[in-house]
C-alpha positions in Angstrom: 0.0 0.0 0.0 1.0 3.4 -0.7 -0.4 6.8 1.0 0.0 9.4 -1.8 -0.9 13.2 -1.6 -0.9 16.5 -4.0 -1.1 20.6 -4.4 -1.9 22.3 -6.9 -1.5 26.0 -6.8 -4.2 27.5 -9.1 -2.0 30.6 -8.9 0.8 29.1 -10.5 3.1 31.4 -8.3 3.2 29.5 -4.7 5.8 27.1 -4.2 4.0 24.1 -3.2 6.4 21.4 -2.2 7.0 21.9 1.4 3.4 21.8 2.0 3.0 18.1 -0.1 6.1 17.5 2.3 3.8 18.1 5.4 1.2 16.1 3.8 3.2 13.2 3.2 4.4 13.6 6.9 1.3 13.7 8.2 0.7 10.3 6.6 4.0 8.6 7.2 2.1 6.0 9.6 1.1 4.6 6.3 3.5 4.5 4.4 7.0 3.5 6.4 9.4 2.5 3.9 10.6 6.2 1.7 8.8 8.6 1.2 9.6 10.5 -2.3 8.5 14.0 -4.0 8.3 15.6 -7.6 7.5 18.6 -8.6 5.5 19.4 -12.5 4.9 22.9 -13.0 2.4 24.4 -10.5 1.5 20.6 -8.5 3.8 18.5 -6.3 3.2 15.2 -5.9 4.4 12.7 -2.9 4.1 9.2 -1.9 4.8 7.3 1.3 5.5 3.7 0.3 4.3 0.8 2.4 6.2 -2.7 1.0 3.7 -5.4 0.0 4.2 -6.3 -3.2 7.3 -8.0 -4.3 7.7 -5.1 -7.2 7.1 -2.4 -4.7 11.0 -2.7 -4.6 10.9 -1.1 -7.9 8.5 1.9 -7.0 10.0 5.3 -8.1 6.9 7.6 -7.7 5.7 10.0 -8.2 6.2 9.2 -11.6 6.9 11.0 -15.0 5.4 10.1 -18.2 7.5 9.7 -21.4 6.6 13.3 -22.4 7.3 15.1 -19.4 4.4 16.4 -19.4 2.4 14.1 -17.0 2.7 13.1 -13.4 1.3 9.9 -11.7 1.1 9.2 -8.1 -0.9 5.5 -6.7 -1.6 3.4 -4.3 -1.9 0.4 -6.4 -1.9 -3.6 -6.7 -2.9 -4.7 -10.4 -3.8 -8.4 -10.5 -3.7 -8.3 -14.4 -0.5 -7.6 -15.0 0.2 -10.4 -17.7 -2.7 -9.5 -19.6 -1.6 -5.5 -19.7 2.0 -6.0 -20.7 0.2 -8.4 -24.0 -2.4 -5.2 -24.6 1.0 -2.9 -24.4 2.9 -5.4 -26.4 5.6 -5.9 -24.0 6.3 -8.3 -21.5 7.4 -8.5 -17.4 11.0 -8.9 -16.9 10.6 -8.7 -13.7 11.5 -4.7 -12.7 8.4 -2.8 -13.5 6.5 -2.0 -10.6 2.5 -1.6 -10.2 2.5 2.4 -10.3 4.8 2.2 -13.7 2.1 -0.4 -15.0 -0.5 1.8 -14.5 1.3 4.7 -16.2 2.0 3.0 -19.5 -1.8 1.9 -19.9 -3.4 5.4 -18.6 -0.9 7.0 -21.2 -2.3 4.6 -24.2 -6.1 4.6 -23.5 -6.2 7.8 -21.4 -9.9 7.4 -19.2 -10.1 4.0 -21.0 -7.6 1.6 -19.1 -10.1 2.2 -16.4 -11.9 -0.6 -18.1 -8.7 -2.5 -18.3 -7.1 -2.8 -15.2 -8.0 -4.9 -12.5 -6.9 -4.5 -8.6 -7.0 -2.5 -5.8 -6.2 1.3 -6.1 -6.7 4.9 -5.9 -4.7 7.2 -8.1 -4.0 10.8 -9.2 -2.6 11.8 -12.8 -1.7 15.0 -14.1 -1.5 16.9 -17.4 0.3 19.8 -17.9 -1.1 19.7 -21.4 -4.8 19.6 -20.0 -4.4 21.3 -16.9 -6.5 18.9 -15.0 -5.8 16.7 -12.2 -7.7 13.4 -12.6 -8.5 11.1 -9.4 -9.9 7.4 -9.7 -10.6 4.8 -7.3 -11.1 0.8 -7.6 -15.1 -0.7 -8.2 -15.7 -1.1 -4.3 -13.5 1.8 -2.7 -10.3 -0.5 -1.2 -7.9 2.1 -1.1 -8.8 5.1 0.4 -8.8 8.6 -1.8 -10.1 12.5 -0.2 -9.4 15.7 -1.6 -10.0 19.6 -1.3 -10.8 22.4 -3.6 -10.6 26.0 -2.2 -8.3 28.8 -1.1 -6.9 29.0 -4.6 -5.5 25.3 -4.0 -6.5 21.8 -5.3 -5.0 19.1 -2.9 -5.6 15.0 -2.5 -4.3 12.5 0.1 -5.0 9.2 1.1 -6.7 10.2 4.3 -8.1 13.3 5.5 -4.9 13.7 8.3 -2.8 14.3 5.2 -5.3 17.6 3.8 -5.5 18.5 7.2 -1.7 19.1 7.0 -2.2 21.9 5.0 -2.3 25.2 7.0 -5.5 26.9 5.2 -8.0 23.5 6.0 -9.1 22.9 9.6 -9.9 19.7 11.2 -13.5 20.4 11.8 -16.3 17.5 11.7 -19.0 17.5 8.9 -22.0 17.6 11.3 -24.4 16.3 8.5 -22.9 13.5 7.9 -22.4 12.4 11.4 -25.7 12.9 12.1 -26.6 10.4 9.0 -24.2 8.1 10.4 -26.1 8.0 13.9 -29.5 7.3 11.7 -27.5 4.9 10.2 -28.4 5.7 7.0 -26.5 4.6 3.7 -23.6 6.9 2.4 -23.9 8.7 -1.0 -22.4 11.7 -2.9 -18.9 12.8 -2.0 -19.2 14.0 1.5 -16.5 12.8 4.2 -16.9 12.8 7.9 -14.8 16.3 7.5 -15.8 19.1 6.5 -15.2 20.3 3.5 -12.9 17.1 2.8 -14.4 15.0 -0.4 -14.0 11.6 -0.6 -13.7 10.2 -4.2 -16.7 8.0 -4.5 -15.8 3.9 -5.1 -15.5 3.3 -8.9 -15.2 7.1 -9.9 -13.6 9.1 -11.7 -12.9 13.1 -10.9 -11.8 15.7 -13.0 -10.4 18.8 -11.2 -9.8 21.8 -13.3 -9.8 25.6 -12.3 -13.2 25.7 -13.5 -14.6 22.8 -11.3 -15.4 19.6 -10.1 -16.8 16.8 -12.6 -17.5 13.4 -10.8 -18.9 10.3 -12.7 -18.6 6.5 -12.6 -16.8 4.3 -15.3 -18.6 1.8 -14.2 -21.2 -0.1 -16.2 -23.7 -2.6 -14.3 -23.0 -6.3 -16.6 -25.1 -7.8 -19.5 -27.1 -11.2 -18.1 -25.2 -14.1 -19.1 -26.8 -17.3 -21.0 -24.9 -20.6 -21.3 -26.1 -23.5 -23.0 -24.9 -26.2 -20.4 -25.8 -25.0 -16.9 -22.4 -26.8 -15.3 -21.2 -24.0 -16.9 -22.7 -21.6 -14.1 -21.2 -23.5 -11.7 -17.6 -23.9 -13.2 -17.5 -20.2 -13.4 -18.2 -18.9 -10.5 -15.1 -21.3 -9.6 -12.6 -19.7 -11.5 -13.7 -16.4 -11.1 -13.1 -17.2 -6.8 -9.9 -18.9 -7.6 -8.7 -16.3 -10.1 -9.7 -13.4 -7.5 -8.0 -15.5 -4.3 -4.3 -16.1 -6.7 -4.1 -12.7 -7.1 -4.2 -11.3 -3.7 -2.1 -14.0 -2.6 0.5 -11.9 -4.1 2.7 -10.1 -1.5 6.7 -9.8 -0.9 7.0 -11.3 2.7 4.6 -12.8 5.7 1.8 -15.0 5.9 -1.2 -15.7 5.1 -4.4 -15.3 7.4 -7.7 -15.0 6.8 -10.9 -15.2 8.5 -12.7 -18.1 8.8 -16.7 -18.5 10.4 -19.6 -20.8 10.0 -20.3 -18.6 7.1 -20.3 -19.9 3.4 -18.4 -16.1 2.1 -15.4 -16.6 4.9 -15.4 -20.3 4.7 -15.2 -20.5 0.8 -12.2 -17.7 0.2 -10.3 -19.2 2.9 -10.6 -23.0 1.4 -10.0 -21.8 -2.2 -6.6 -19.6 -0.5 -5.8 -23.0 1.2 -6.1 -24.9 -2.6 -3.9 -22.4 -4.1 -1.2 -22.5 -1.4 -1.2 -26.5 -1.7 2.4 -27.7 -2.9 4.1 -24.9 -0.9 5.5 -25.1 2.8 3.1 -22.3 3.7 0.8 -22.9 5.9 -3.0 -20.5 5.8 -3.6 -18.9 9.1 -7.3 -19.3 9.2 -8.7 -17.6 12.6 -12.6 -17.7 14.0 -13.7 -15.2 16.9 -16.3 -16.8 19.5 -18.0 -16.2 22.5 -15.9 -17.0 25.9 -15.4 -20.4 27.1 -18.9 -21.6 28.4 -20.9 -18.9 27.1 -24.4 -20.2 27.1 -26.3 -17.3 26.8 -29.6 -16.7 24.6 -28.5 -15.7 20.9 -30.6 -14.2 18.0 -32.8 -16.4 16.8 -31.9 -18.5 14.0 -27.9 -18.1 14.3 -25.5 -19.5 15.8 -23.6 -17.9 18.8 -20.7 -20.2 18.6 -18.8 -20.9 15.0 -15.7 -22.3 15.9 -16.5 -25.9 15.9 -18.4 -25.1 12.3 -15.3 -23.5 11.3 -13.1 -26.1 12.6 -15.2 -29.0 10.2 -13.6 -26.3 7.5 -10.2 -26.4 8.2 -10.1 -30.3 8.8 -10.8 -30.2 5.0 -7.3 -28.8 4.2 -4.5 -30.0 5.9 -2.8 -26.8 5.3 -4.8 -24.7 7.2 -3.9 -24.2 10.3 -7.0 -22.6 12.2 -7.4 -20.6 15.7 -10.3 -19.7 17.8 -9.9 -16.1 19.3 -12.6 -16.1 22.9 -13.4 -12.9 24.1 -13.2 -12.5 27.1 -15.1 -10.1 28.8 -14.2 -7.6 26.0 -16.3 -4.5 26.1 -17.4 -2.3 22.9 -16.4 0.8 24.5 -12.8 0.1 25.0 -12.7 0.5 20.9 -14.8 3.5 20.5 -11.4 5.3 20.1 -10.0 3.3 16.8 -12.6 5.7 14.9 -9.6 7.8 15.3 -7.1 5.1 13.6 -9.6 5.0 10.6 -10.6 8.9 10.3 -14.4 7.7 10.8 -16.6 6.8 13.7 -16.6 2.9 14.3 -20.3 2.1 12.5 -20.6 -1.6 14.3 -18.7 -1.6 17.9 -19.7 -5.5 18.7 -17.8 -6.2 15.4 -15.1 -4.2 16.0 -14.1 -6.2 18.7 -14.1 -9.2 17.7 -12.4 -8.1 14.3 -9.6 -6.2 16.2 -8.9 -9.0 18.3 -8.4 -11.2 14.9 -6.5 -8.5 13.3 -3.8 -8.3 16.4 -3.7 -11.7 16.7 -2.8 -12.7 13.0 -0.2 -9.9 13.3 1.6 -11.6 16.2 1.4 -14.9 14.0 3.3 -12.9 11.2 0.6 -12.8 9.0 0.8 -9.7 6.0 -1.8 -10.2 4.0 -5.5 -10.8 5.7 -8.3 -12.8 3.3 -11.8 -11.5 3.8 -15.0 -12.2 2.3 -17.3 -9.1 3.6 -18.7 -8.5 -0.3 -20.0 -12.3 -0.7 -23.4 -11.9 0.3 -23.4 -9.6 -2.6 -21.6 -11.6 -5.2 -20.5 -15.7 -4.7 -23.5 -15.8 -2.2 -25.9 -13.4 -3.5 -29.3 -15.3 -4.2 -31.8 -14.4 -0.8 -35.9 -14.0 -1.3 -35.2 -11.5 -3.3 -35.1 -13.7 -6.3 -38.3 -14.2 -5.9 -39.4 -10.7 -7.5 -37.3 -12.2 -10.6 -39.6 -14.8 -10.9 -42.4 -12.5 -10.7 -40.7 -10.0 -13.3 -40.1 -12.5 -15.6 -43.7 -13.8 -15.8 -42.8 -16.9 -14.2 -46.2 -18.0 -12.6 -45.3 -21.6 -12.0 -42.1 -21.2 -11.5 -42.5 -18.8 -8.7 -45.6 -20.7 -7.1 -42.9 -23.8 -7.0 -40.3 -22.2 -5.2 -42.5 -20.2 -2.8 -43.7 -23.2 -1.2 -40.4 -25.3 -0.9 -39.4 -22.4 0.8 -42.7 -22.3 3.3 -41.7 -26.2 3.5 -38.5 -25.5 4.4 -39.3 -23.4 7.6 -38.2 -20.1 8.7 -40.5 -18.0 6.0 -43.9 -16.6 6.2 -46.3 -16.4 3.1 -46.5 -13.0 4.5 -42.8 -12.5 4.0 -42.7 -14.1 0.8 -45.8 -12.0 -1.1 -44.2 -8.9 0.3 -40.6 -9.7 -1.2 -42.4 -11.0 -4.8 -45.3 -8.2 -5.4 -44.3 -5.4 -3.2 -42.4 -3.4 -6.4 -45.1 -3.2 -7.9 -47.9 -2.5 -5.0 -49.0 1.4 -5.2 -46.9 3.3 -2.8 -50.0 4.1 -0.7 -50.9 0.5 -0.2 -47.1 -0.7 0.5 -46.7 2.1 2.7 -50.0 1.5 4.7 -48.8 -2.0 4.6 -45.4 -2.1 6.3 -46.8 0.5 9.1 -49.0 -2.4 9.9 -46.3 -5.3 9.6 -42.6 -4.1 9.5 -40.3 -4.0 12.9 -38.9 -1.6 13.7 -35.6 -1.0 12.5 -32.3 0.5 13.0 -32.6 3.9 10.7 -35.8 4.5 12.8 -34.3 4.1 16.2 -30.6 5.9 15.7 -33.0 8.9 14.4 -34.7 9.1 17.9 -30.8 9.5 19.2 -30.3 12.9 17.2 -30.8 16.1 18.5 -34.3 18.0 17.7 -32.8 20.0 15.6 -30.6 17.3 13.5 -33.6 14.5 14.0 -36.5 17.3 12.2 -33.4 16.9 8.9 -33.3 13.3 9.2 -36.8 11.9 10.0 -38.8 11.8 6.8 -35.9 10.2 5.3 -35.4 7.3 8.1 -39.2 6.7 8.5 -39.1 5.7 4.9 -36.4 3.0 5.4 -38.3 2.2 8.7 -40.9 1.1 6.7 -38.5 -1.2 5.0 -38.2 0.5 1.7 -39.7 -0.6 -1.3 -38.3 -4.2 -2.7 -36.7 -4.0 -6.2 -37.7 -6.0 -9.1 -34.8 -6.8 -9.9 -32.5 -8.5 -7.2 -28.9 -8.1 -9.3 -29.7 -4.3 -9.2 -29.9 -4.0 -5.9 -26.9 -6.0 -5.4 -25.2 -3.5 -7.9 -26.3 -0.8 -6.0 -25.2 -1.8 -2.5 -21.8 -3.1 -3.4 -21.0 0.2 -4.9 -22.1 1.9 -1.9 -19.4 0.3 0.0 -16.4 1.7 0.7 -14.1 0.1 3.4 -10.8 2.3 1.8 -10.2 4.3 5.1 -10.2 1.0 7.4 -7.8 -0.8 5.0 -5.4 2.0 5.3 -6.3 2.1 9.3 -5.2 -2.3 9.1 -2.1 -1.6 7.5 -1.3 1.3 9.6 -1.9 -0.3 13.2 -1.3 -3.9 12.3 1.1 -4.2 9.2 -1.5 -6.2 7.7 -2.8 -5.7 4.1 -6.3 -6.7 4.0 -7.9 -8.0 0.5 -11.1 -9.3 -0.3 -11.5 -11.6 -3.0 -15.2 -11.6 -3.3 -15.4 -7.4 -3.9 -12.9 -8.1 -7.2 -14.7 -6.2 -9.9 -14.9 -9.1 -12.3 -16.3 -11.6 -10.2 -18.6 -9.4 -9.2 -19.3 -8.5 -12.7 -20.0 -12.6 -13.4 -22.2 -12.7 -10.1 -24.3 -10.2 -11.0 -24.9 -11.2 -14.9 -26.0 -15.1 -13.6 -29.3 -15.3 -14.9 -31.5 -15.3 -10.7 -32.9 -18.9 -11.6 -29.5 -19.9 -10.8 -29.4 -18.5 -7.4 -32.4 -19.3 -6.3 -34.0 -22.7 -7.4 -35.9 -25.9 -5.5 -36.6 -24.0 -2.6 -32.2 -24.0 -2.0 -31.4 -20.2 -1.6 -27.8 -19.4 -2.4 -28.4 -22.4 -4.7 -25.1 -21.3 -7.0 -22.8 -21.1 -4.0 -23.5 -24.1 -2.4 -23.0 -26.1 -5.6 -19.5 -24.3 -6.3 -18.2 -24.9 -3.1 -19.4 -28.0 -2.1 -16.0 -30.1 -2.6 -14.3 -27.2 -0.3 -16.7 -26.4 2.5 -18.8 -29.2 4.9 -22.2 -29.5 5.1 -22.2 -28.1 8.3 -21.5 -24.9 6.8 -23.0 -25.1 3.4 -26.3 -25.8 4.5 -26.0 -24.5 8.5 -27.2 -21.0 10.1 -25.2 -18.0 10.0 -23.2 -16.8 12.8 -23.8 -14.2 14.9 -20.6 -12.7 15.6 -20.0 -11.7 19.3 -23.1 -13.1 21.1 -21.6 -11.8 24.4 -21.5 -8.4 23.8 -23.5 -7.5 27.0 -21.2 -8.7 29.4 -18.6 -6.4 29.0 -20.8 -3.6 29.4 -22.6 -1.8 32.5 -25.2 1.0 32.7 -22.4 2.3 35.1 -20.4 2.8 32.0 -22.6 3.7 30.0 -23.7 6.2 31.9 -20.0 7.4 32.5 -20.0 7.9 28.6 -23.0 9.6 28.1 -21.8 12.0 30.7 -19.0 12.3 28.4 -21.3 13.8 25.5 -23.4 16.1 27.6 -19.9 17.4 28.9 -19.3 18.3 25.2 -20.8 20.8 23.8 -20.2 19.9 19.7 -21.4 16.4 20.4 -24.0 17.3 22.7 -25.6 19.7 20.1 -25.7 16.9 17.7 -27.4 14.1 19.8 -30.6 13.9 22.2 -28.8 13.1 25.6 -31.8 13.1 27.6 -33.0 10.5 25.6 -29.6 8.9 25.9 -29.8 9.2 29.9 -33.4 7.1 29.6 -31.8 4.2 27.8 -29.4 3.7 29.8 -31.5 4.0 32.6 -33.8 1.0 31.0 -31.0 -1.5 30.2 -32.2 -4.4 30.3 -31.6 -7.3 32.8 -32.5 -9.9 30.2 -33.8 -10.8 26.8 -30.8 -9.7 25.4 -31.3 -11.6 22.0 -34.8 -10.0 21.3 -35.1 -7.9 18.2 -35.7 -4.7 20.0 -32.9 -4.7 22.8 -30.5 -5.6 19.8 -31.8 -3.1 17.5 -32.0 0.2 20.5 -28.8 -1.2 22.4 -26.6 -3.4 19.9 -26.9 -1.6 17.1 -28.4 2.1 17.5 -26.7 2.9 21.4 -23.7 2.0 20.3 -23.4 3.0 17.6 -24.4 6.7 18.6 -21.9 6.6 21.4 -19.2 5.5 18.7 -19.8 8.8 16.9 -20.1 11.3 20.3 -16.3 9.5 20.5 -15.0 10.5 16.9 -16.6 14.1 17.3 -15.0 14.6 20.9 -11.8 13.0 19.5 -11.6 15.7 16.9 -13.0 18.6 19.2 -10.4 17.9 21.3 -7.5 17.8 18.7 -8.6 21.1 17.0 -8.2 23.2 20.3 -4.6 21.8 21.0 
């Protein structure tokens, strides 16, 4: 990984280095091994390099291009890099690094080798010729990209600590968006939790000129597919996992680790690593996270509090995975409210943060270097829930859909309720659905973290959160949705936060674009078929992964969260926000106070204590942390 940074003096007449110095400084957690600066007319460009590729030895940026008249600057890994040399009509002789990969193809298609390369990365290219500065990031956001237009200055950096090096942009909170981040309501447009600090949005491109700001995707959602021989379904979803996995096993020293649960996502990337590493002497580091020893306490319903022995049936599958079960033990959410700080944004799920952390520092005491993950698989190599179901109904598939409706009322564990809502809600009128869902829908999180705001922030937020209260409308078409929910991920400033606090690169091979491309262009009669949701999946991976797994609940990460915390505590920490006077002006602490005062002695796995205590209390608190964290660095 590398942190890169920029200026550009619209003046032309300000000399700009020392202050893309200070930004590469202020980044230097991230990028240990050199840091390096060039200078192109009126924009300096630096880089602080981080080692994890076995070319980064190679690295030279920021680079030149062949003219002189462009400069490139990335935080890059390529996992085509065979297939661009052929399109460039060269070949790798083994001393061409990433970043001087990237250069050659964005100097021969310009705009169009975003449809070429394939990877991890965030970038920033130059042309004198043009004067623009052009800034990209990867399909689902891995690498992290922010940047700043104002005070006669253009400037980027990796993370909003290297913009706020520069001595004209204070480190001030974007109250907005932390307010959205208490409804818990999804991210969109460019906004950061700074203000006036963009992010580049996952899978865009933006043009920065003197005249302005153009931002647009290069992105284009996949064509179904149609294959004569269905096997063919099955064989390619496959390759495209093994073909994702082999090229983030790429990496110049350490282990491997990755995460391993009862889940099909974790369980399938971390068998297919284990494949791929067969014939070495390496060894995967596979680790689960579980309750503490004895833990018998109630968990949601339908999951399963304790996936270690589910995750050992995987590992006894491969004999070269060695696997390790992390037990909390008495861990409390609040003693990581403070990472928000590590990562530049409040921590959105504190129960999982725990758990994750405690993986994350123990595969760095085993050596590891490069962490496997699988949080996009749900949305690609697993995708294929009720929502299929709509397809059916879409399609004109009466029978079809009658068929696979009751297999899955057979099956247990859905309603006919549940299943007429899914299929023919798109198209009910909006009065009906709405009408319908006040009667039937639970009540969920964007509903309760609203009630957490204060008055004044809760009146901006409350049509919008009703609306998902009510569960929002279904979509016709299930792939779309997908589409649109894995773009609106965007873990970039937690990767950099891993690499920074652990020395651990984290990859996921289930967010890689063209596996997600393939996922999302199997015809939904493939995901979804005899009543077997995630029917694609299961037959892919059924040689790798035990039935236990394949066919089991999901986990439910962290079933003891409770007993690490106290209405003593929390009550300590909501004194902490009406002590501040930026975070109490943002959040309803009276209403804070009465939670706390109502925490429960029991029933700790019902829908209602997880949703107001789990999910919405902490998550609040998280954010009262990040503001107060930054409050308190701005006035020293």
């Amino acid at each position: 990984m590398t942190a890169i940074a920029g200026l550009w003096s619209l003046g032309g007449d300000e000399a700009v280095a020392g202050q893309c110095r200070s930004m590469s400084q202020a980044m230097a957690v991230f990028g240990p091994h050199g840091r390096h600066h060039r200078e192109l007319g009126p924009v300096a460009f630096g880089r602080a390099l981080f080692e994890t590729l076995p070319e980064d030895r190679f690295d030279r940026q920021p680079i030149l291009g062949a003219s002189g008249k462009s400069l490139l600057v990335a935080d890059v890994r390529l996992d085509n890099r065979e297939e661009l040399f052929a399109a460039l009509g060269s070949r790798d002789e083994g001393g061409t690094s990433d970043s001087q990969l990237l250069l050659e193809a964005l100097e021969r298609w310009g705009d169009g080798a975003l449809d070429r390369v394939l990877g991890d990365f965030a970038f920033a290219y130059w042309s004198s010729d043009a004067q623009s500065l052009t800034l990209a990031r990867d399909m689902t956001g891995q690498r992290p990209l922010h940047y700043y237009t104002g005070e006669g200055h253009i400037a980027f950096a990796s993370m909003p600590v290297g913009l706020h090096a520069l001595p004209f942009l204070p480190r001030e909170v974007d109250q907005e968006q932390i307010a959205g981040f208490v409804a818990d309501l999804p991210r969109s447009g460019a906004a950061s939790f700074f203000k006036d600090v963009r992010r580049v949005e996952p899978g865009h491109l933006v043009r920065l000129t003197r005249y302005g700001v153009r931002s647009s995707t290069y992105l284009k959602k996949p064509k179904e597919l149609s294959y004569a021989d269905e096997r063919d379904y099955v064989l390619g979803l496959r390759e495209q996992l093994e073909r994702a996995t082999k090229a983030r096993l790429r990496r110049g020293t350490g282990k491997v680790g990755a995460h391993l649960s009862a889940g099909l996502d974790s369980g399938a990337v971390a068998a297919t690593a284990a494949q791929l590493m067969r014939g070495s002497d390496e060894s995967l580091v596979a680790l689960t996270a579980a309750p503490r020893e004895g833990f018998t306490g109630p968990c949601f319903k339908g999951r399963l509090a304790d996936e270690s022995f589910a995750a050992s049936t995987t590992a006894a599958l491969h004999p070269n995975m060695r696997h390790l079960t992390l037990r909390s033990a008495s861990s409390s959410p609040l003693d990581h409210l403070d990472d928000g700080k590590s990562f530049e944004e409040p921590v959105g799920h504190p129960c999982n943060h725990v758990w994750w952390s405690s993986i994350n520092q123990e595969a760095s005491d085993q050596g590891v270097s490069v962490m496997l993950t699988g949080e996009a698989g749900n949305l690609t190599i697993s995708a294929g829930g009720l929502g299929v179901l709509a397809d059916y109904v879409r399609r004109g598939r009466a029978v079809g859909w009658l068929g696979e409706a009751r297999q899955l009322v057979a099956k247990g564990g859905v309603s006919w309720r549940g299943i007429l809502g899914t299929s023919f809600g798109p198209w009910l009128p909006n009065s009906i659905w709405t009408w319908l869902n006040r009667r039937m829908s639970q009540w969920a999180p964007g509903q309760a973290g609203v009630s957490l705001l204060h008055p004044v922030w809760r009146e901006v937020f409350q049509e919008e959160a009703d609306r998902r209260a009510r569960g929002g409308r279904p979509y016709r078409n299930s792939s779309d949705l997908n589409w649109k929910l894995l773009l609106q991920q965007d873990p970039g400033n937690f990767r950099k936060g891993v690499i920074a606090r652990w020395k651990i690169d984290e990859r996921d091979p289930t967010s890689d674009r063209r596996l997600a491309e393939y996922c999302l262009s199997v015809p939904p009669e493939q995901m979804l078929r005899g009543g077997v949701t995630r029917r694609l999946a299961r037959a892919a991976f059924g040689d790798r992964l035990p039935p236990s797994v394949l066919n089991g609940p999901r986990g439910y990460q962290f079933a003891d969260w409770y007993e690490g915390l106290t209405a003593e505590r929390l009550s300590q920490e909501v004194a902490a926000v009406a002590e501040c006077p930026y975070a109490a002006s943002m959040l309803d602490v009276d209403r804070l106070r009465a939670l706390v005062r109502a925490w429960p002695p029991a029933d700790w796995a019902a829908h209602d204590v997880i949703v107001t205590y789990r999910l919405t209390l902490l998550r609040a608190l998280s954010a009262a942390r990040f503001v107060r964290a930054i409050e308190s660095s701005s006035n020293t």
